[in-house]
N, C-alpha and C positions, 0 to 999 in steps of 0.2 A: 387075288394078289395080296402077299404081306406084307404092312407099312408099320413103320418103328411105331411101338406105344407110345413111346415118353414125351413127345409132343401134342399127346391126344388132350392131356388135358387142360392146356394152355388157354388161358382165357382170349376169347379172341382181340385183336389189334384195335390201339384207341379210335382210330378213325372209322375203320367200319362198322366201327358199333355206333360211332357219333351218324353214320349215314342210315343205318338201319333204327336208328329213333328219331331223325327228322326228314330225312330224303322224301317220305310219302306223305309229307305235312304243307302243305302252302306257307312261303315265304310272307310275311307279313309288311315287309316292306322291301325298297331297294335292298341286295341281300349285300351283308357288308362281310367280308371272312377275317374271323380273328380267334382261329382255332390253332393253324399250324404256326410253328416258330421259324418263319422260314423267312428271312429278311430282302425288303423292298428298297432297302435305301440304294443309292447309288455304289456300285463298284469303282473301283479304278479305273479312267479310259482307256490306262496305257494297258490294262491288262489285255485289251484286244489286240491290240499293235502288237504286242509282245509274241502272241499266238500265231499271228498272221506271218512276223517274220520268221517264224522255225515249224510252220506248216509242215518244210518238207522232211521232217524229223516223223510225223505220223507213219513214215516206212519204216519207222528201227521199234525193234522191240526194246522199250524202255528198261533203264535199270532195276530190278526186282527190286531191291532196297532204297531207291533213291539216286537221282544223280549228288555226282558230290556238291556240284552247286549248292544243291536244296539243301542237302543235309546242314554243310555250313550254314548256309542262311538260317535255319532251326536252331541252332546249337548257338549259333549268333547272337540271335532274337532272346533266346533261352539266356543265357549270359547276361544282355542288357534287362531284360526285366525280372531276373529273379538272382542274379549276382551269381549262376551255378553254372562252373564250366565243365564242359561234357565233351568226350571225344566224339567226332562225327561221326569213324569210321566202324566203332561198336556200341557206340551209346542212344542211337535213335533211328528212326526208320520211319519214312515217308507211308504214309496209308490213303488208302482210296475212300477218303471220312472216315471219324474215327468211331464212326459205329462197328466196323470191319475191326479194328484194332480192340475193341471194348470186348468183341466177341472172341477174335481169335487166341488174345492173351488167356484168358482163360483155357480155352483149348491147349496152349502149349503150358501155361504154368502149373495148371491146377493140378496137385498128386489124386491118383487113384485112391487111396485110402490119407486117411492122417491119424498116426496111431492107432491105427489097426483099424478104423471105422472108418464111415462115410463120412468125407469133408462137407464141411458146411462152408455155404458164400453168403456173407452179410450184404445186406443192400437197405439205401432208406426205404420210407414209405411213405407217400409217392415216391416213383422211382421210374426210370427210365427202363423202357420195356425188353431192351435187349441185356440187361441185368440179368433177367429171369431167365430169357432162351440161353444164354449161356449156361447158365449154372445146369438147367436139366440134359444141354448139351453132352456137359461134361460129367452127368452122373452123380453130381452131388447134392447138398440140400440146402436149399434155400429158407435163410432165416429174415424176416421180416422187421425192421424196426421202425417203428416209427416217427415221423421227423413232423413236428406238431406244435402247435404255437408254443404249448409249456418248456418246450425243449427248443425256443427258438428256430425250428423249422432243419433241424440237425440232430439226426440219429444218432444216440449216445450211445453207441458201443460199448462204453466202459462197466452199463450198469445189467450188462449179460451176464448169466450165471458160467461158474469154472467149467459145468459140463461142457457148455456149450463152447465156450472160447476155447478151450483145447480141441476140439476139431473144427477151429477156421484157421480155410487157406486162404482168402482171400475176401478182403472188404471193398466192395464198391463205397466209393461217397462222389459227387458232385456238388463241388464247389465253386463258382455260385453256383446254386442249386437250383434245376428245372423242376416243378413249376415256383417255388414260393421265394425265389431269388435270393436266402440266406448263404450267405457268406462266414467261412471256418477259418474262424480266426488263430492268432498265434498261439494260442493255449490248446484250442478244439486239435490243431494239430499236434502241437507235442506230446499231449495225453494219448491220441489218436496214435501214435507212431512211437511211443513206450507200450503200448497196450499191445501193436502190432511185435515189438523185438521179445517181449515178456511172453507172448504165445505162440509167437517162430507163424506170422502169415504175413502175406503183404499188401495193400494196398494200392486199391486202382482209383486213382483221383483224376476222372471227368470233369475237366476243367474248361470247356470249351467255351462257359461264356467268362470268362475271366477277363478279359478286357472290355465290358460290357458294365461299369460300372458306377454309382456317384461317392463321390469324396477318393479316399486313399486305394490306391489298386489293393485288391485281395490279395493277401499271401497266396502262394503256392505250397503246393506238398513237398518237391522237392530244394525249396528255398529252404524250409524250416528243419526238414533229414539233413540236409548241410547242416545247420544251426546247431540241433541237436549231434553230431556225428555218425548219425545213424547208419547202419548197413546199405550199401548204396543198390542191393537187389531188393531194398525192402518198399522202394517205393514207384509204381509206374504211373509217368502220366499222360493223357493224351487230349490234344489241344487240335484245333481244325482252322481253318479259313472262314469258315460258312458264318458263323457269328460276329466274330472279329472285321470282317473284312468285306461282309454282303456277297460272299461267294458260293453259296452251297451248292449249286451246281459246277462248280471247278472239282470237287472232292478233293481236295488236300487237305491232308491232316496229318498228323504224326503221333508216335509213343514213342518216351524215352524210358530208361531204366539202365539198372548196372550193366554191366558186360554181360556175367552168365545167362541173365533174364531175356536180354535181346539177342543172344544167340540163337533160345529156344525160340521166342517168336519166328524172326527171320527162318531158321529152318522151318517151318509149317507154312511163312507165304511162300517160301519158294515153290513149295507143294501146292498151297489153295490160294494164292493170293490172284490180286491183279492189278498190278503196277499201275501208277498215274503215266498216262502218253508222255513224252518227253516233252513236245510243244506245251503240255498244262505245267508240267515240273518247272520248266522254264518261265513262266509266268511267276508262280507259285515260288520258287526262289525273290524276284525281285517285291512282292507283296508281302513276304514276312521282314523284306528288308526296310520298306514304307510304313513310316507311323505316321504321317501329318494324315492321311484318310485315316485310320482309327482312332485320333484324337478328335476328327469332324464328327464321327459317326457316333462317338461315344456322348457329343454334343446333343445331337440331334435325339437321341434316347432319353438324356436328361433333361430336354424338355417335355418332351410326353407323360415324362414319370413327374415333372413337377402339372402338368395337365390336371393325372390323375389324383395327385394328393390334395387337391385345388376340388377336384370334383365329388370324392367323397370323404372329404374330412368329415363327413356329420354318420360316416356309414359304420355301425358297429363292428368292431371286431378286423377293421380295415387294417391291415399292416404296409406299411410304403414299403416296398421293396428298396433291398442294397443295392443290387445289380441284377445281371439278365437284363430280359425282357418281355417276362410276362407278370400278370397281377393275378394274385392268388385271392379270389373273392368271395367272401363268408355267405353264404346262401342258406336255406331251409332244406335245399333240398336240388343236389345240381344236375338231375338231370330235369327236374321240375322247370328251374330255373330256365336250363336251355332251352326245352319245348316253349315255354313263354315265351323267351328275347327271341326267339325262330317266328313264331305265329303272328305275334304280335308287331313287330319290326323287323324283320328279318336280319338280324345282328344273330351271326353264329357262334358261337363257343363251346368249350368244350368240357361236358362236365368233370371234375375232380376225381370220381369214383371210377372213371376207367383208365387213369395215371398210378394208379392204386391195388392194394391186392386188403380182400377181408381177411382178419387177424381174428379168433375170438370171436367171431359175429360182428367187430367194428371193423369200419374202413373208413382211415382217417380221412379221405379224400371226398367222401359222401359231402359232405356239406359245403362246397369251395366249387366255383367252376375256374378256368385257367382262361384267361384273356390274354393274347399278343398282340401288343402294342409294336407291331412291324410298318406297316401302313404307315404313309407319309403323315404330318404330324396335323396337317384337317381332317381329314378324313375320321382319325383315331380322336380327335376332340369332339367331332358330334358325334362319334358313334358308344362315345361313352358317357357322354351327356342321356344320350337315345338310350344305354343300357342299366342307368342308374335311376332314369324318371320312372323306365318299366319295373327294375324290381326291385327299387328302394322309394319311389316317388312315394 
């Protein structure tokens, strides 16, 4: 039987490499998990209530795009935190997490050629791994940038050569950024969104932990295309529940973008997509309409990150994270690092280098493991106390 090449050579996925280098190792202590970013704090109560009373809604095939509720409440939310108004009814569209929307966009945006050749997709480096399945998805070439202390932990697209910039169709960035939590500020974007109008691509800005942060909220991509006047297809963004809101199993999430942009999407989920149940949609409308539980939860993170700044002030090369919620930690060597904190105390995490792709022979994520700080805020004080004696003590 014949299966597509072009997924043969895909490095395989950060986590079962993370279980195929510790899985057959003995835990060293109580085993404490602080690998995936997947949030423990508390949800909304009323989002159960909410559920329960439109149960009987699980018999209707949900709106493909969204009920109009949600959309509004999106385009609402959208409005108040970033001052940019958007029509519901062609400017955004409900997704099942916006990993499905990160992936699909590409699918319907990216052209076959650009200028005659194979389009290339920028993405940082570290980079979120459905960056990559997309782009060999859609046939095109993935260019690696680096996003690294010297450059404040944010891929500089600007300092690519003319070849290369004239066949991108599309830049990923993540802003704040998984894993090293830098935040792209109002210059990173203008630059970022003149570079994009100057060589006709556009921009996918991963913003999912964006209300995740200390001090001033991060800009947005499309606060700043406002700003600047920019071409309103030149920017798409897509925002989720899961971070914001401790819902990652609800999958709500959304992309917005100009008219043309969100036509193409929406035509392809109609084809591949899978709507949120109406009973979640319904939830999921009055949770992007609640903020007093995202200014609690946003609480509860900024005490953990003052924890960690507390814990290793004395550790070289330590950078305190803006936002998110995980700690990008300078090691020797991370998957060293991990077999250690596994063996030794059974504190998991996850090394650097398989968030990462080798460039050159370097990979900038080799030396950094990724720590989430999700875990209620004791839990995550002794276990980074536990993680700093083993391999800084």
């Amino acid at each position: 039987m014949m299966f597509p090449e072009r997924f043969s050579n895909l490095p395989a996925y950060a986590f079962p490499r993370l279980r195929a280098l510790l899985d057959h190792l003995d835990p060293g202590g109580d085993v404490v998990h602080m690998t995936i970013g997947e949030p423990k704090h508390a949800f909304p109560s009323w989002v159960s209530d909410i559920i329960a009373q439109h149960s009987h809604e699980f018999n209707r095939y949900p709106p493909n795009d969204g009920s109009p509720e949600l959309l509004a409440a999106i385009t609402d939310w959208i409005e108040r935190r970033y001052d940019v108004a958007l029509d519901s009814a062609t400017q955004v569209m409900a997704l099942n997490g916006t990993r499905e929307g990160l992936y699909n966009a590409a699918m319907a945006l990216c052209p076959e050629t650009k200028g005659g050749e194979t389009p290339i997709i920028l993405m940082p480096n570290p980079f979120y791994q459905v960056y990559a399945v997309a782009t060999v998805a859609v046939g095109a070439e993935p260019v690696f940038v680096s996003a690294v202390a010297e450059n404040g932990f944010l891929p500089d697209y600007t300092q690519l050569s003319e070849d290369v910039l004239k066949r991108v169709a599309i830049a990923y960035i993540c802003s704040p950024g998984n894993p090293q939590g830098a935040v792209a500020d109002q210059a990173y974007w203008r630059d970022l969104i003149a570079l994009a109008e100057k060589y006709d691509f556009r921009i996918f800005a991963d913003e999912c932990y964006s209300e995740i942060y200390r001090g001033a909220p991060p800009k947005g991509a499309l606060q700043v295309a406002k700003e600047v006047d920019a071409d309103p297809e030149r920017v798409v963004i897509f925002h989720s529940l899961s971070k914001r809101s401790n819902l990652p199993g609800l999958r709500s999430g959304f992309v917005a973008s100009g008219p043309e942009c969100m036509k193409r999407i929406k035509q392809l989920r109609a084809y591949s997509g899978a709507p949120l149940p109406l009973p979640l949609q319904r939830a999921a409308a009055q949770v992007w309409a609640d903020e007093a539980h995202v200014v609690e939860n946003r609480a509860l993170y900024a005490e953990k990150f003052a924890l960690a700044d507390e814990v290793f002030s004395d550790v070289p090369g330590y950078t305190s994270p803006t936002a998110g919620f995980f700690l990008w930690l300078p090691v020797d060597d991370g998957e060293q690092a991990a077999v250690k904190l596994w063996t030794e105390t059974g504190v998991r995490v996850l090394p650097g280098a398989y968030l990462s792709r080798d460039v050159n022979g370097e990979n900038p994520g080799k030396k950094y493991i990724r720590v989430a700080l999700v875990a209620p805020k004791t839990e995550v004080a002794d276990a980074l106390v536990t993680l700093r004696d083993c391999l800084f003590g």
